[in-house]
C-alpha positions in Angstrom: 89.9 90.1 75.1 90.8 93.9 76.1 93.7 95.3 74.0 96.3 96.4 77.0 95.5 100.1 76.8 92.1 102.1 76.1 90.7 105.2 76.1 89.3 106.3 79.3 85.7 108.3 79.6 85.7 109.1 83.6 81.9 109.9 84.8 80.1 111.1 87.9 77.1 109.0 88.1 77.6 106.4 85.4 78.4 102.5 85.8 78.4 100.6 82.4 77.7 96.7 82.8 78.7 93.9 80.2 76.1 93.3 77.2 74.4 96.6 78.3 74.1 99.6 75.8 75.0 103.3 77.3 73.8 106.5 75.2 76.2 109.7 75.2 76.5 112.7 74.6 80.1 113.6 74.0 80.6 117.5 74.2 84.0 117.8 75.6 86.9 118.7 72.9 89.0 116.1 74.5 86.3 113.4 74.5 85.5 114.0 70.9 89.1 113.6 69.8 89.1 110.7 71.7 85.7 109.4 70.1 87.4 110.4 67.0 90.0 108.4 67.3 88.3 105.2 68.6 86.2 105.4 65.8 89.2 104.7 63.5 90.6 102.4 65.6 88.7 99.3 67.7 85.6 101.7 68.4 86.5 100.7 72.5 86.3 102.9 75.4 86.5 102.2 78.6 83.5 103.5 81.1 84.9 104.5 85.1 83.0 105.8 87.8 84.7 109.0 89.3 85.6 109.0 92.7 83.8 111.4 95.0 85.0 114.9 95.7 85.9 114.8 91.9 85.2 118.1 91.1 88.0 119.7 92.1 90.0 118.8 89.7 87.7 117.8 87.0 89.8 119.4 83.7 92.6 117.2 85.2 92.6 113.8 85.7 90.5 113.1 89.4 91.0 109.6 90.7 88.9 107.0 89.4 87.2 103.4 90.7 89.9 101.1 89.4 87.6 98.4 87.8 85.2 99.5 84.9 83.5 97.9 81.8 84.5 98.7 78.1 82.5 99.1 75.2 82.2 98.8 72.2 80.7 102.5 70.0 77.8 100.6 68.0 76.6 103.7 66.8 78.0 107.2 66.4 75.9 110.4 64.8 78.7 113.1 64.3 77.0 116.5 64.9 78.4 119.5 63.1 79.9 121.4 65.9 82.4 118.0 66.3 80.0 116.6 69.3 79.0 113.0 68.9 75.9 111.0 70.0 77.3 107.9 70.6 76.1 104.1 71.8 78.5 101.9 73.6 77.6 98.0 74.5 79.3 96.8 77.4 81.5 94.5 76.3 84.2 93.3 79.4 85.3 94.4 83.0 88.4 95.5 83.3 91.2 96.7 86.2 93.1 99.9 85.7 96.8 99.3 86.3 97.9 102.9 85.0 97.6 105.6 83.2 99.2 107.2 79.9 100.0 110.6 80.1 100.6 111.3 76.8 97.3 112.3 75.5 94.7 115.1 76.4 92.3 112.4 77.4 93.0 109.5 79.6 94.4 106.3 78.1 94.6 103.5 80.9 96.5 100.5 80.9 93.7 97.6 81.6 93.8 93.9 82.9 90.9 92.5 81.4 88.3 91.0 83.7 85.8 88.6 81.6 83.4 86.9 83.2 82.3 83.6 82.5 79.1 81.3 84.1 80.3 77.3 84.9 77.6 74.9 83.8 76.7 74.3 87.7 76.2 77.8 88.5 73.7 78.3 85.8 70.7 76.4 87.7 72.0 78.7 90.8 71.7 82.0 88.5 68.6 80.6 87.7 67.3 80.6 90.9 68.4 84.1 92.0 66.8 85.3 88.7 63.3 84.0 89.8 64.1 85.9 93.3 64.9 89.0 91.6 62.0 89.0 89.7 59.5 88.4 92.5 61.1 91.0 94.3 60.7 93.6 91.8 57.1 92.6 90.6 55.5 93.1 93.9 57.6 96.4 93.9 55.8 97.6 90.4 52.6 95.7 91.3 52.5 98.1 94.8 52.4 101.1 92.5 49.8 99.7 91.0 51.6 99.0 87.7 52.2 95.5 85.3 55.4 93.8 85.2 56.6 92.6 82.2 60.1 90.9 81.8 61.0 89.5 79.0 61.6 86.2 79.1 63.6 85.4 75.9 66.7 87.7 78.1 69.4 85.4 79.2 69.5 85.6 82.6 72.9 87.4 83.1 71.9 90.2 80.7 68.7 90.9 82.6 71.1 91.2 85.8 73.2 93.2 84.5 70.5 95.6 83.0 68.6 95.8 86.2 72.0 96.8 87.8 72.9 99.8 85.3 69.4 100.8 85.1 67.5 100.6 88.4 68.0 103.9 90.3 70.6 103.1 92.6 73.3 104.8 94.0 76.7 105.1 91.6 78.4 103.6 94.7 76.0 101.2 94.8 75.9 100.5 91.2 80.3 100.5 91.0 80.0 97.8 94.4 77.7 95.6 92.1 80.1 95.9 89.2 82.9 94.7 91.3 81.4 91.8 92.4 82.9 88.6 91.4 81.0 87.2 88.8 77.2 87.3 87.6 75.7 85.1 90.4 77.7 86.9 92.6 76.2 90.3 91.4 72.2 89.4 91.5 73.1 88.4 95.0 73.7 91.8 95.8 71.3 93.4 93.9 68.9 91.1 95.6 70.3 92.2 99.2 70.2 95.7 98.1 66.7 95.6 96.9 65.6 94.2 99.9 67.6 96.7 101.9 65.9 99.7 100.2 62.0 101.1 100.2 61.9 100.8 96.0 59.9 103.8 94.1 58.6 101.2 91.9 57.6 103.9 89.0 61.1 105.0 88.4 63.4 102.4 89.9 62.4 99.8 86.8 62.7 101.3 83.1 61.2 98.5 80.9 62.9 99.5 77.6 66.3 99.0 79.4 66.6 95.3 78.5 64.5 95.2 75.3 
Protein backbone atom coordinates (compact mmCIF):
# COMPACT_ATOMS: atom_id res chain seq x y z
CA UNK A 1 0.00 0.00 0.00
CA UNK A 2 1.23 3.68 -1.31
CA UNK A 3 1.94 6.00 1.70
CA UNK A 4 -0.62 9.21 0.74
CA UNK A 5 2.09 11.42 -0.66
CA UNK A 6 5.41 10.69 -2.76
CA UNK A 7 7.98 12.13 -4.39
CA UNK A 8 7.33 12.86 -8.02
CA UNK A 9 10.06 12.20 -10.94
CA UNK A 10 8.09 13.75 -14.13
CA UNK A 11 9.68 12.23 -17.53
CA UNK A 12 9.39 12.72 -21.30
CA UNK A 13 9.48 9.37 -22.69
CA UNK A 14 9.41 7.13 -19.70
CA UNK A 15 6.39 4.77 -18.39
CA UNK A 16 7.40 2.56 -15.39
CA UNK A 17 5.18 -0.69 -15.04
CA UNK A 18 4.66 -2.89 -11.73
CA UNK A 19 7.43 -5.59 -10.93
CA UNK A 20 9.60 -3.87 -13.70
CA UNK A 21 13.10 -2.40 -12.80
CA UNK A 22 13.96 1.32 -14.44
CA UNK A 23 17.75 2.49 -14.41
CA UNK A 24 18.46 6.37 -13.83
CA UNK A 25 20.48 8.68 -14.05
CA UNK A 26 19.63 11.48 -11.61
CA UNK A 27 21.58 14.79 -12.52
CA UNK A 28 19.17 17.39 -11.62
CA UNK A 29 19.92 19.27 -8.10
CA UNK A 30 16.34 18.94 -7.27
CA UNK A 31 16.14 15.24 -8.17
CA UNK A 32 19.08 14.37 -6.21
CA UNK A 33 17.78 16.05 -3.05
CA UNK A 34 14.89 14.28 -3.66
CA UNK A 35 16.74 10.94 -4.20
CA UNK A 36 18.45 12.00 -1.08
CA UNK A 37 15.76 12.09 0.81
CA UNK A 38 13.91 8.94 -0.28
CA UNK A 39 16.82 7.21 0.38
CA UNK A 40 16.42 8.00 4.16
CA UNK A 41 12.98 7.56 4.07
CA UNK A 42 10.77 4.51 2.17
CA UNK A 43 13.32 4.65 -0.85
CA UNK A 44 9.66 5.40 -3.13
CA UNK A 45 9.29 7.55 -5.94
CA UNK A 46 6.73 7.87 -8.00
CA UNK A 47 7.46 7.57 -12.12
CA UNK A 48 4.77 10.14 -14.50
CA UNK A 49 4.82 10.53 -17.94
CA UNK A 50 4.90 14.30 -18.96
CA UNK A 51 2.34 15.65 -20.98
CA UNK A 52 3.26 16.91 -24.44
CA UNK A 53 4.29 20.45 -25.13
CA UNK A 54 6.12 20.03 -21.75
CA UNK A 55 8.98 21.90 -22.50
CA UNK A 56 7.95 25.10 -21.98
CA UNK A 57 7.87 25.02 -18.73
CA UNK A 58 10.13 22.31 -17.80
CA UNK A 59 12.14 24.03 -14.59
CA UNK A 60 8.53 24.44 -13.34
CA UNK A 61 6.11 22.00 -12.77
CA UNK A 62 4.44 21.02 -16.61
CA UNK A 63 1.34 18.96 -16.31
CA UNK A 64 1.60 15.45 -15.93
CA UNK A 65 -0.53 12.00 -16.91
CA UNK A 66 -2.40 11.57 -13.66
CA UNK A 67 -1.88 7.74 -13.19
CA UNK A 68 1.85 6.50 -12.76
CA UNK A 69 3.61 3.53 -11.10
CA UNK A 70 5.92 3.86 -7.97
CA UNK A 71 9.01 2.24 -7.12
CA UNK A 72 10.92 1.21 -4.97
CA UNK A 73 15.24 2.52 -5.27
CA UNK A 74 16.72 -1.13 -4.98
CA UNK A 75 19.95 0.24 -5.69
CA UNK A 76 21.66 3.63 -5.56
CA UNK A 77 25.62 4.40 -6.47
CA UNK A 78 26.14 7.98 -5.14
CA UNK A 79 28.64 9.69 -7.60
CA UNK A 80 30.89 12.37 -6.21
CA UNK A 81 29.41 15.39 -7.84
CA UNK A 82 25.89 14.41 -5.76
CA UNK A 83 24.43 12.56 -9.05
CA UNK A 84 23.04 9.21 -8.37
CA UNK A 85 22.64 6.03 -10.54
CA UNK A 86 19.72 4.66 -9.28
CA UNK A 87 17.32 1.34 -9.80
CA UNK A 88 13.68 1.58 -9.15
CA UNK A 89 11.20 -1.75 -9.32
CA UNK A 90 7.87 -0.89 -10.09
CA UNK A 91 6.06 -1.50 -7.25
CA UNK A 92 2.07 -0.05 -7.63
CA UNK A 93 -0.09 2.28 -9.96
CA UNK A 94 -1.24 5.05 -8.53
CA UNK A 95 -3.73 8.32 -9.32
CA UNK A 96 -2.39 11.81 -8.61
CA UNK A 97 -4.95 13.83 -6.63
CA UNK A 98 -2.59 16.85 -6.07
CA UNK A 99 0.30 18.27 -5.63
CA UNK A 100 2.53 19.74 -2.57
CA UNK A 101 4.05 22.81 -3.20
CA UNK A 102 6.29 23.04 -0.55
CA UNK A 103 9.33 21.46 -1.93
CA UNK A 104 11.70 22.14 -4.89
CA UNK A 105 10.68 18.86 -6.36
CA UNK A 106 7.19 17.62 -6.77
CA UNK A 107 5.56 15.70 -3.96
CA UNK A 108 2.00 14.38 -5.12
CA UNK A 109 -0.75 13.32 -3.19
CA UNK A 110 -1.49 9.53 -4.61
CA UNK A 111 -4.51 7.09 -4.49
CA UNK A 112 -3.02 3.94 -4.81
CA UNK A 113 -4.11 1.72 -7.66
CA UNK A 114 -2.99 -2.12 -6.98
CA UNK A 115 -3.73 -4.51 -9.22
CA UNK A 116 -4.75 -7.85 -8.46
CA UNK A 117 -5.52 -11.17 -10.90
CA UNK A 118 -9.00 -13.24 -9.68
CA UNK A 119 -8.41 -17.06 -9.89
CA UNK A 120 -10.77 -17.13 -13.13
CA UNK A 121 -8.97 -14.59 -14.97
CA UNK A 122 -5.70 -16.44 -14.63
CA UNK A 123 -6.54 -19.24 -17.39
CA UNK A 124 -7.77 -16.05 -19.55
CA UNK A 125 -4.14 -14.22 -18.92
CA UNK A 126 -2.97 -17.38 -19.87
CA UNK A 127 -4.30 -17.40 -22.96
CA UNK A 128 -3.54 -13.88 -24.11
CA UNK A 129 0.08 -14.68 -22.94
CA UNK A 130 0.39 -17.57 -25.58
CA UNK A 131 -1.09 -14.82 -28.18
CA UNK A 132 1.43 -12.45 -27.29
CA UNK A 133 4.04 -14.68 -27.65
CA UNK A 134 3.20 -16.00 -31.10
CA UNK A 135 2.81 -12.65 -32.20
CA UNK A 136 6.08 -11.48 -31.23
CA UNK A 137 8.07 -14.72 -32.23
CA UNK A 138 7.08 -14.54 -35.84
CA UNK A 139 8.00 -10.78 -35.50
CA UNK A 140 11.88 -11.83 -34.30
CA UNK A 141 11.79 -15.02 -36.39
CA UNK A 142 11.04 -12.46 -39.72
CA UNK A 143 14.29 -10.82 -38.88
CA UNK A 144 15.71 -13.76 -38.93
CA UNK A 145 16.49 -13.94 -35.30
CA UNK A 146 15.55 -16.74 -32.12
CA UNK A 147 13.00 -16.07 -29.64
CA UNK A 148 13.66 -16.98 -26.34
CA UNK A 149 11.12 -16.17 -23.47
CA UNK A 150 11.56 -17.30 -20.39
CA UNK A 151 9.27 -19.40 -19.28
CA UNK A 152 9.79 -19.50 -15.45
CA UNK A 153 8.27 -15.38 -15.76
CA UNK A 154 4.84 -15.18 -14.35
CA UNK A 155 2.73 -14.18 -16.88
CA UNK A 156 1.80 -10.65 -15.68
CA UNK A 157 5.45 -9.69 -15.23
CA UNK A 158 6.35 -10.75 -18.80
CA UNK A 159 3.26 -8.28 -19.78
CA UNK A 160 4.30 -5.75 -18.08
CA UNK A 161 7.98 -5.92 -19.24
CA UNK A 162 7.01 -6.19 -22.88
CA UNK A 163 4.92 -2.98 -22.24
CA UNK A 164 7.84 -0.81 -20.64
CA UNK A 165 10.31 -2.24 -22.95
CA UNK A 166 9.03 -2.85 -26.53
CA UNK A 167 9.55 0.45 -28.47
CA UNK A 168 6.31 1.96 -28.40
CA UNK A 169 5.16 5.25 -28.27
CA UNK A 170 5.18 7.00 -24.45
CA UNK A 171 1.51 7.61 -25.34
CA UNK A 172 1.16 4.35 -26.19
CA UNK A 173 3.11 2.93 -23.40
CA UNK A 174 0.95 5.60 -20.56
CA UNK A 175 -2.58 4.19 -22.53
CA UNK A 176 -1.34 0.52 -21.63
CA UNK A 177 -0.50 1.55 -18.10
CA UNK A 178 -3.95 2.89 -17.68
CA UNK A 179 -5.65 -0.01 -18.58
CA UNK A 180 -7.67 -1.65 -16.03
CA UNK A 181 -5.87 -4.54 -14.88
CA UNK A 182 -3.21 -7.02 -16.33
CA UNK A 183 -5.49 -8.97 -18.70
CA UNK A 184 -6.85 -5.87 -19.66
CA UNK A 185 -3.30 -4.48 -20.60
CA UNK A 186 -1.93 -7.69 -22.83
CA UNK A 187 -5.12 -7.05 -24.63
CA UNK A 188 -3.91 -3.93 -25.76
CA UNK A 189 -0.55 -4.69 -26.27
CA UNK A 190 -1.88 -7.45 -28.39
CA UNK A 191 -4.19 -4.97 -30.51
CA UNK A 192 -1.24 -2.63 -30.70
CA UNK A 193 1.19 -5.14 -31.91
CA UNK A 194 -1.08 -6.13 -34.44
CA UNK A 195 -1.81 -2.56 -35.42
CA UNK A 196 1.90 -1.80 -35.95
CA UNK A 197 4.70 -3.18 -38.73
CA UNK A 198 7.18 -4.32 -35.62
CA UNK A 199 11.16 -3.77 -36.19
CA UNK A 200 11.65 -7.05 -34.65
CA UNK A 201 15.61 -6.26 -33.85
CA UNK A 202 14.90 -3.39 -31.56
CA UNK A 203 11.19 -3.64 -30.59
CA UNK A 204 12.14 -6.93 -28.18
CA UNK A 205 15.20 -6.43 -25.73
CA UNK A 206 15.62 -9.98 -24.15
CA UNK A 207 17.44 -8.94 -20.92
CA UNK A 208 14.38 -6.86 -20.10
CA UNK A 209 12.53 -9.60 -18.25
CA UNK A 210 15.61 -11.70 -17.07
Amino acid sequence: MLPPTIPLFPLPNVVLFPNVFLPLHIFEARYRTMVSEALGGDRIIGIALLQPRYEADYEGRPPVFTVGCAGVITHAEPLGDGRFNIVLRGIERFRITGEDGSTAYRIAHVDGLPESILDEDRAELRRQRHRLEALLTAAIERAGSEPRFPPAIPDEDLVNALAQHLELDPIERQALLEREGVVARCRGLIELLEMKTIAPGSAWKEQSVH
